[in-house]
N, CA, C and O atoms as a MOPAC input file, in Angstrom:
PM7 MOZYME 1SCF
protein

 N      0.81700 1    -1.19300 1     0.00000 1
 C      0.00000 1     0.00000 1     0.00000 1
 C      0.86900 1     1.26800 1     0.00000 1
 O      0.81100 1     2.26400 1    -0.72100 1
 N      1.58500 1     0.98800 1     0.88600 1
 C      2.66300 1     2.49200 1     1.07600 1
 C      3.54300 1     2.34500 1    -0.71400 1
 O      3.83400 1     3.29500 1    -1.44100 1
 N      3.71400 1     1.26600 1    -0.92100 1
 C      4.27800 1     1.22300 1    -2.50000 1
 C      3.53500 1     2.38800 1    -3.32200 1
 O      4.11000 1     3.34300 1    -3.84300 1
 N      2.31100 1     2.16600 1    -3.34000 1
 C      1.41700 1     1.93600 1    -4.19300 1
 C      1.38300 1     4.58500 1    -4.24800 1
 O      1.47500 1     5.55600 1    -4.99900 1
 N      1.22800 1     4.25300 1    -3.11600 1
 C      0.65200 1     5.99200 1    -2.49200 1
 C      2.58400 1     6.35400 1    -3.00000 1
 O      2.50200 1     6.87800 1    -4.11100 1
 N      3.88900 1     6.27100 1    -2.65500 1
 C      4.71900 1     6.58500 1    -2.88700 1
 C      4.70200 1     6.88300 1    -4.82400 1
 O      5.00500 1     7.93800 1    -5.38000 1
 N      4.33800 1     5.83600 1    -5.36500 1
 C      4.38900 1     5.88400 1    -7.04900 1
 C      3.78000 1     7.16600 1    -7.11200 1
 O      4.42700 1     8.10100 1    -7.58400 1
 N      2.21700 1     7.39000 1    -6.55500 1
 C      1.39900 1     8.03900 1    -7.20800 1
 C      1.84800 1     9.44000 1    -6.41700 1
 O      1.46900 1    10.58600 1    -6.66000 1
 N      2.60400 1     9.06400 1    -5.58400 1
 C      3.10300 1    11.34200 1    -5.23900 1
 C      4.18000 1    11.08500 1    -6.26800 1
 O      3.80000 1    11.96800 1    -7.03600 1
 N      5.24100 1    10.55700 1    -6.89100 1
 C      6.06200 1    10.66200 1    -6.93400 1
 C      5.72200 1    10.95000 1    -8.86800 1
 O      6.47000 1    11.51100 1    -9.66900 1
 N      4.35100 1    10.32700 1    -9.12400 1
 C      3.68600 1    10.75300 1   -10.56100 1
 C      3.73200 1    12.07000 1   -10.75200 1
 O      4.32300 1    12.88800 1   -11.45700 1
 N      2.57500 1    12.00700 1    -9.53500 1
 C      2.14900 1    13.37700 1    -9.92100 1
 C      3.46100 1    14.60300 1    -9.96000 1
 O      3.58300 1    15.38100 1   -10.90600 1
 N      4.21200 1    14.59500 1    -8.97600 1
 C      5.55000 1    15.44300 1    -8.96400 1
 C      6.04500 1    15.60900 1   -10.49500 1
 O      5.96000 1    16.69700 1   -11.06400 1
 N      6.70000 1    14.17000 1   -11.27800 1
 C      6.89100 1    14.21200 1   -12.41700 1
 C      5.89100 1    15.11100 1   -13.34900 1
 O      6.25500 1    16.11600 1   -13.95900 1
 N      5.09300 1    14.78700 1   -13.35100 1
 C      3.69700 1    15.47100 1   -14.55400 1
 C      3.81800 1    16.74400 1   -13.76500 1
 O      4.41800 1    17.59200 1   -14.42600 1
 N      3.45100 1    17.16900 1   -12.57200 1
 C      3.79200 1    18.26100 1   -12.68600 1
 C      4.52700 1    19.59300 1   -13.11300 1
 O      4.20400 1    20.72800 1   -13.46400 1
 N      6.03100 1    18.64800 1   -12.83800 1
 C      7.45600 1    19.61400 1   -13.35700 1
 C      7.52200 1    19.16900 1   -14.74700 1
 O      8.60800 1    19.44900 1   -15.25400 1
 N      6.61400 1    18.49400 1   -15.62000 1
 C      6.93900 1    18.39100 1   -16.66400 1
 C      5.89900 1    19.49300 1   -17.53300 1
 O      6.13100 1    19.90500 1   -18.66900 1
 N      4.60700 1    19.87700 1   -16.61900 1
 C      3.86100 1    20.99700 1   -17.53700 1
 C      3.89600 1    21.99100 1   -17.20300 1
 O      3.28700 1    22.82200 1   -17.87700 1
 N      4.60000 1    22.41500 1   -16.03200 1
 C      5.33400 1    23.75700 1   -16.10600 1
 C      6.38400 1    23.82500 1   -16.84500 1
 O      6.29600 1    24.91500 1   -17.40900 1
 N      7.36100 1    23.29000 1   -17.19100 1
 C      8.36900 1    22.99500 1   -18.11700 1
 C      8.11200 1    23.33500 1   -19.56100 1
 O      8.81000 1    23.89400 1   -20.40700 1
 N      7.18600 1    22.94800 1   -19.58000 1
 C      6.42500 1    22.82700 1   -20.99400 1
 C      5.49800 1    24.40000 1   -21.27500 1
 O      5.70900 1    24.98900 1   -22.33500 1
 N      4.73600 1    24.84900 1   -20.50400 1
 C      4.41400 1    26.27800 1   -20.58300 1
 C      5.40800 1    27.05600 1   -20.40000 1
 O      5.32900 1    28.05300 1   -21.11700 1
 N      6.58400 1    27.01700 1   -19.54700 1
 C      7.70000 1    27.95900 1   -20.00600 1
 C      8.46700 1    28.09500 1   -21.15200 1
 O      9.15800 1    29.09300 1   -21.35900 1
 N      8.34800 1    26.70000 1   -22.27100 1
 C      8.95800 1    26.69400 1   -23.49000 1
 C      7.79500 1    27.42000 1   -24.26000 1
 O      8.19500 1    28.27000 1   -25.05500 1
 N      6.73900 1    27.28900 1   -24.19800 1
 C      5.35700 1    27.81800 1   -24.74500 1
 C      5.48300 1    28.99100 1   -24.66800 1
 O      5.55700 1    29.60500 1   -25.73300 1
 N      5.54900 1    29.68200 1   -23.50200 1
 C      5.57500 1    31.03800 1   -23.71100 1
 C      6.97300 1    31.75900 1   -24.54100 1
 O      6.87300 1    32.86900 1   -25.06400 1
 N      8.24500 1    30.96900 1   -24.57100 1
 C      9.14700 1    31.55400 1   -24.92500 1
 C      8.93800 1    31.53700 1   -26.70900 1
 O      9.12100 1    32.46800 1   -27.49300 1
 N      8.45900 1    30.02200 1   -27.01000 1
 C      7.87200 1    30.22500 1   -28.66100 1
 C      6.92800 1    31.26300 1   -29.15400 1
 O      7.09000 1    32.08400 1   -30.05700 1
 N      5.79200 1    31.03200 1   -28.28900 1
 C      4.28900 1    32.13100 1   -28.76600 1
 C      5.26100 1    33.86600 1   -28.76700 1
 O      4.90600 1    34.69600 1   -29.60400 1
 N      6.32400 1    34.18700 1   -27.86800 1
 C      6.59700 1    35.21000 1   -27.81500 1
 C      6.02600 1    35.84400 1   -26.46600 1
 O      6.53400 1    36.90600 1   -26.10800 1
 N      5.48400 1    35.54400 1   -26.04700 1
 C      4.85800 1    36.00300 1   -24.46100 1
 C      5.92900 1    36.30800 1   -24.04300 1
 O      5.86500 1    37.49500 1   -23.72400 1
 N      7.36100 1    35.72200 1   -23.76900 1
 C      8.09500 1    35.55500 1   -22.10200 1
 C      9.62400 1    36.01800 1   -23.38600 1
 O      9.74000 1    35.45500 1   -24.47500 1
 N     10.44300 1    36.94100 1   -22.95600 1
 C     11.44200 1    37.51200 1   -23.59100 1
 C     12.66200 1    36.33800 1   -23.29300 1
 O     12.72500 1    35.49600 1   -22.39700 1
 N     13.63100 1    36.64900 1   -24.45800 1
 C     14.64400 1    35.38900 1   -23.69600 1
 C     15.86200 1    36.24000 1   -23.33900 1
 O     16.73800 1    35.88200 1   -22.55100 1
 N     15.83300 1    37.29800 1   -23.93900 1
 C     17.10200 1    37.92900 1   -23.18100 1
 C     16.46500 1    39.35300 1   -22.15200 1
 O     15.53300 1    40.14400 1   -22.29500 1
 N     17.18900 1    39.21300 1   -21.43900 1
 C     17.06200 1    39.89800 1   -20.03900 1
 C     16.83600 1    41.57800 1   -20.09200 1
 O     16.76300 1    41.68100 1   -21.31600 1
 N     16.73000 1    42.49800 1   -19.75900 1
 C     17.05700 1    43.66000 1   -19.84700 1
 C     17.95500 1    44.32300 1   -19.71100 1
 O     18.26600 1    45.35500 1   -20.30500 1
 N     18.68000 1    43.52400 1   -18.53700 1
 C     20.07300 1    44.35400 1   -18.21900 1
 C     20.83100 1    43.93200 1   -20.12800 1
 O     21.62400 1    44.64600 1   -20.74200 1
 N     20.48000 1    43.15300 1   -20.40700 1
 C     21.35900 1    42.30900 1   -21.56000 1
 C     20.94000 1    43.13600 1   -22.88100 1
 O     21.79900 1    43.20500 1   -23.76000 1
 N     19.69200 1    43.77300 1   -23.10400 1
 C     19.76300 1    44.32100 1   -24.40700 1
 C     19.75000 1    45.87700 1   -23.94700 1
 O     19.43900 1    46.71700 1   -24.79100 1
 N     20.02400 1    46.21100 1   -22.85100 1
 C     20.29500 1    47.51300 1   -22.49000 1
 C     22.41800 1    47.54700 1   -22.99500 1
 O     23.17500 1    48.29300 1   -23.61700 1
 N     22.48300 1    46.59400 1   -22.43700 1
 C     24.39700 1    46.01800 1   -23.25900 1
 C     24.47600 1    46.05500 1   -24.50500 1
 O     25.28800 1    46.84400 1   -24.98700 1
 N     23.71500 1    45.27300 1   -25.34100 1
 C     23.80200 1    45.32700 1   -26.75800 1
 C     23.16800 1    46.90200 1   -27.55300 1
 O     23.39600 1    47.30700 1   -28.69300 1
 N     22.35600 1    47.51000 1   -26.50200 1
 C     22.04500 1    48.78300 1   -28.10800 1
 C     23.07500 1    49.83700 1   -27.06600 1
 O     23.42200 1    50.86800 1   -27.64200 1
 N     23.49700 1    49.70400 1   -25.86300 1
 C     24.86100 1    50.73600 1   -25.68200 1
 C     25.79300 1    50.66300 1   -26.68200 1
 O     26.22200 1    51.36800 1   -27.59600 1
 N     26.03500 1    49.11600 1   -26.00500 1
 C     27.76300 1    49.06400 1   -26.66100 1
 C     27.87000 1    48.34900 1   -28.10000 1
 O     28.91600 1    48.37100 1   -28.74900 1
 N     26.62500 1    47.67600 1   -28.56500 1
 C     26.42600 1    46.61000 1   -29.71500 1
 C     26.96600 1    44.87000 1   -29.86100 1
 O     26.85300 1    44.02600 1   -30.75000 1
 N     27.37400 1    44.88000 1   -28.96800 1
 C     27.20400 1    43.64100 1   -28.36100 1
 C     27.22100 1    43.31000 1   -26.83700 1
 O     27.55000 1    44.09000 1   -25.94400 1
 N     26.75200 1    41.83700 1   -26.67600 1
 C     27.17400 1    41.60600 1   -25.85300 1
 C     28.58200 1    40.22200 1   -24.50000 1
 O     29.23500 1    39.53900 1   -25.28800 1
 N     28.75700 1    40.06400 1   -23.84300 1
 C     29.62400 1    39.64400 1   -23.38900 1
 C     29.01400 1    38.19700 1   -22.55200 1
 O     28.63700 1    38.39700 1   -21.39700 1
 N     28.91600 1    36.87500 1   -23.05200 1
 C     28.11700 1    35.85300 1   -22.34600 1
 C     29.15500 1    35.31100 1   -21.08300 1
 O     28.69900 1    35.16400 1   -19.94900 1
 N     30.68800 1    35.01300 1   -21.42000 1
 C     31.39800 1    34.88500 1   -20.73900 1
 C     31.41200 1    34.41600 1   -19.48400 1
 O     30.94200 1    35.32200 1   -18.79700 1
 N     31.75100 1    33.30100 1   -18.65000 1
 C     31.58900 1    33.84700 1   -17.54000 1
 C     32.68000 1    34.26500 1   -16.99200 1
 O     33.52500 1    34.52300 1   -17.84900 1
 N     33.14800 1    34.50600 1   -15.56200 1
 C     34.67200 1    34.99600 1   -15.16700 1
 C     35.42600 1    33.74000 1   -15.08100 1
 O     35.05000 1    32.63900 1   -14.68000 1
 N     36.70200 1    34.16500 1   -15.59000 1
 C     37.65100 1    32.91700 1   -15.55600 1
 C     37.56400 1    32.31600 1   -16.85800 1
 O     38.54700 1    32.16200 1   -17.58200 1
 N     36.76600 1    32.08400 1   -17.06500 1
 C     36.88600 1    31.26800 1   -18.72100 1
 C     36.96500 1    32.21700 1   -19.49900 1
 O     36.29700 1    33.25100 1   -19.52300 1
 N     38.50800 1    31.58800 1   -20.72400 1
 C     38.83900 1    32.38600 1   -21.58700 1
 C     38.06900 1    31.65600 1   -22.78200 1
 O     38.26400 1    30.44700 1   -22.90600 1
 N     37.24000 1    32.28100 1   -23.63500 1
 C     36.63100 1    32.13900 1   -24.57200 1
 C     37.47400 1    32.65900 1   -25.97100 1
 O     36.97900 1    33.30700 1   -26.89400 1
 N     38.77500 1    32.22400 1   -25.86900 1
 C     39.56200 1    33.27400 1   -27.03900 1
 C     39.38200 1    31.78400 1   -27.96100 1
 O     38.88000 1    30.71100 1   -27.62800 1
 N     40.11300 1    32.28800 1   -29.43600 1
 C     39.77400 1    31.41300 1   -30.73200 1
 C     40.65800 1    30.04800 1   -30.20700 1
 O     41.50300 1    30.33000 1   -29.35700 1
 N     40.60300 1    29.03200 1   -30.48100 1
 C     40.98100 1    27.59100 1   -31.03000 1
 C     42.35400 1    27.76200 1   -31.24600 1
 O     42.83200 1    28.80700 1   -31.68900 1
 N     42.97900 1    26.80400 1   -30.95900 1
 C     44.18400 1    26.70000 1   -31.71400 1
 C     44.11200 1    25.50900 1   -32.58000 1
 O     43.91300 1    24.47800 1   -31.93900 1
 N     44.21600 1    25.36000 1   -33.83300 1
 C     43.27800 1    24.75700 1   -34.54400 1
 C     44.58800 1    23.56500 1   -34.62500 1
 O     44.32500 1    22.40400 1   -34.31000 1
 N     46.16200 1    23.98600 1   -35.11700 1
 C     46.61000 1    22.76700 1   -34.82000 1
 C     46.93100 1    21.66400 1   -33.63500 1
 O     47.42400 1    20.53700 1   -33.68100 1
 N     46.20300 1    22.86500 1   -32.04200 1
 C     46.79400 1    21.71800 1   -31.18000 1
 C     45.23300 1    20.99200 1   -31.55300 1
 O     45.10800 1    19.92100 1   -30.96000 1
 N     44.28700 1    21.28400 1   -32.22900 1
 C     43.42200 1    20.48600 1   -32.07400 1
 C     43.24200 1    19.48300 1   -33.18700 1
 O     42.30100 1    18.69000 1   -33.13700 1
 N     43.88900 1    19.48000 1   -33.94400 1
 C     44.36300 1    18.56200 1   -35.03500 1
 C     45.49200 1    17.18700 1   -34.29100 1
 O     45.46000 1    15.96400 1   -34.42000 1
 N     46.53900 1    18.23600 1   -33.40200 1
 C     47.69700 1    16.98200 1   -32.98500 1
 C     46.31900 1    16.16100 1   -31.70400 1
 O     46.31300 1    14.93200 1   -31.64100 1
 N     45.52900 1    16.78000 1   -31.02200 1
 C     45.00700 1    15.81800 1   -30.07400 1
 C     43.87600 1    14.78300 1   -31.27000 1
 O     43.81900 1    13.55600 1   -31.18500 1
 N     43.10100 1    15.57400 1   -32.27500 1
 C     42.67500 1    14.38300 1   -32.60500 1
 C     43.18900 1    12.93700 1   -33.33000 1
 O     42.53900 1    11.92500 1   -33.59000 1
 N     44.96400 1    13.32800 1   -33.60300 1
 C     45.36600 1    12.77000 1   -34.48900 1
 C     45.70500 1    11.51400 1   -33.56700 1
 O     45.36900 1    10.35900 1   -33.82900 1
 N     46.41200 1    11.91900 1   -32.46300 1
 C     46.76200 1    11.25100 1   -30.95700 1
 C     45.78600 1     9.95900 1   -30.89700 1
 O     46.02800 1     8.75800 1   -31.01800 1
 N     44.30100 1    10.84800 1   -30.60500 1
 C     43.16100 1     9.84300 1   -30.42700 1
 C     43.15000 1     8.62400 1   -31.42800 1
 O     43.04600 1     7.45100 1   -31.06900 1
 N     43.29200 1     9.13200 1   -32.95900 1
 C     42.58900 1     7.91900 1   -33.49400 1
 C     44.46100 1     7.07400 1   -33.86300 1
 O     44.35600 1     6.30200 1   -34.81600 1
 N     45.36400 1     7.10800 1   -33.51500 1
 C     46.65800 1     6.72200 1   -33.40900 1
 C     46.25700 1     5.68700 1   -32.31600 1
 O     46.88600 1     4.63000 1   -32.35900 1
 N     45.17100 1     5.83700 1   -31.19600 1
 C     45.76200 1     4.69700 1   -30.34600 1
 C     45.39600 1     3.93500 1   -30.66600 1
 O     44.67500 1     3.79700 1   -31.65400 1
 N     45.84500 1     3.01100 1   -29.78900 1
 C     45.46300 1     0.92000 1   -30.00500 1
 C     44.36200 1     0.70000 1   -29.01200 1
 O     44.20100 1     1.06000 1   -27.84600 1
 N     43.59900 1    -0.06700 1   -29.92900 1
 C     41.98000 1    -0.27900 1   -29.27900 1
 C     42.00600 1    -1.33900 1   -29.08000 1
 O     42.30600 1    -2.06000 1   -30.03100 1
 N     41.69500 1    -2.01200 1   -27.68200 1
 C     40.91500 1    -3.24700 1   -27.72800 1
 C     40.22100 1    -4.23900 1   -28.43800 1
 O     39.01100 1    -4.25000 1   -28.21300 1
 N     40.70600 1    -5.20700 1   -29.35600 1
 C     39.81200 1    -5.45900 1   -29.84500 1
 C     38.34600 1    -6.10000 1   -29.06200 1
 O     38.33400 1    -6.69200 1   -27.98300 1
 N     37.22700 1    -5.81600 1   -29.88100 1
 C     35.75500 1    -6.30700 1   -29.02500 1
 C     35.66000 1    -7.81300 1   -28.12800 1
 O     36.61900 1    -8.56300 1   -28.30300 1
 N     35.10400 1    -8.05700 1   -27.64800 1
 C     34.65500 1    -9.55300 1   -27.13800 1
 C     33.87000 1   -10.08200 1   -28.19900 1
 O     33.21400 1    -9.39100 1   -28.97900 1
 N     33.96200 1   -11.51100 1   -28.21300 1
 C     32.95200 1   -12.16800 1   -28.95600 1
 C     31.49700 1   -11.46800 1   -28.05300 1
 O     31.49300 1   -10.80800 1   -27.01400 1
 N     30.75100 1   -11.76000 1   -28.61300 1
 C     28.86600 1   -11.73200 1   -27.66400 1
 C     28.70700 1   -12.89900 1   -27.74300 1
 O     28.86000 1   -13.61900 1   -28.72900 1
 N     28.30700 1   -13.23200 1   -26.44000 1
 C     28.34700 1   -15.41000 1   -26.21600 1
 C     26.80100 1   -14.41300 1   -24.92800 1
 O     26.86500 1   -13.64600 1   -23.96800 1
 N     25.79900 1   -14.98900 1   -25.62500 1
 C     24.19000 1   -14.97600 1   -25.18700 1
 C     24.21600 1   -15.46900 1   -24.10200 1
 O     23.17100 1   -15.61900 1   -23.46700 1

């Protein structure tokens, strides 16, 4: 019995947070609910853009060959070969 009453709070919780979830994507499609903030397009028509960043992370460009030598690294190693599949 206590099984039974645990499922059904633990439903309803789910369905719940799932149709509020769902009217907050609703309103952001229909256009109702804005997606950027005010402080944020008060940034973009000052300065013309804006800065997502957070602190500490450097968001500067790629270095495109160290990212060539790591993928080259990757597919260079030696793989395991698979197991048979025995059912």
């Amino acid at each position: 019995m206590i099984w039974a009453l645990l499922f059904g709070v633990l439903s309803v919780l789910v369905v719940g947070a799932w149709w509020t979830r769902r009217q907050e994507i609703r309103q952001v499609v229909d256009g109702r609910r804005s997606v950027v903030s005010d402080e944020v397009l008060d940034q973009i028509l000052g300065e013309g853009r804006v800065e997502l960043s957070e602190p500490g992370y450097d968001d500067g460009p790629l270095d495109e060959e160290a990212a060539r030598e790591a993928e080259d690294r990757f597919w260079e190693e030696d793989w395991d070969e698979p197991e048979e599949f025995r059912p």
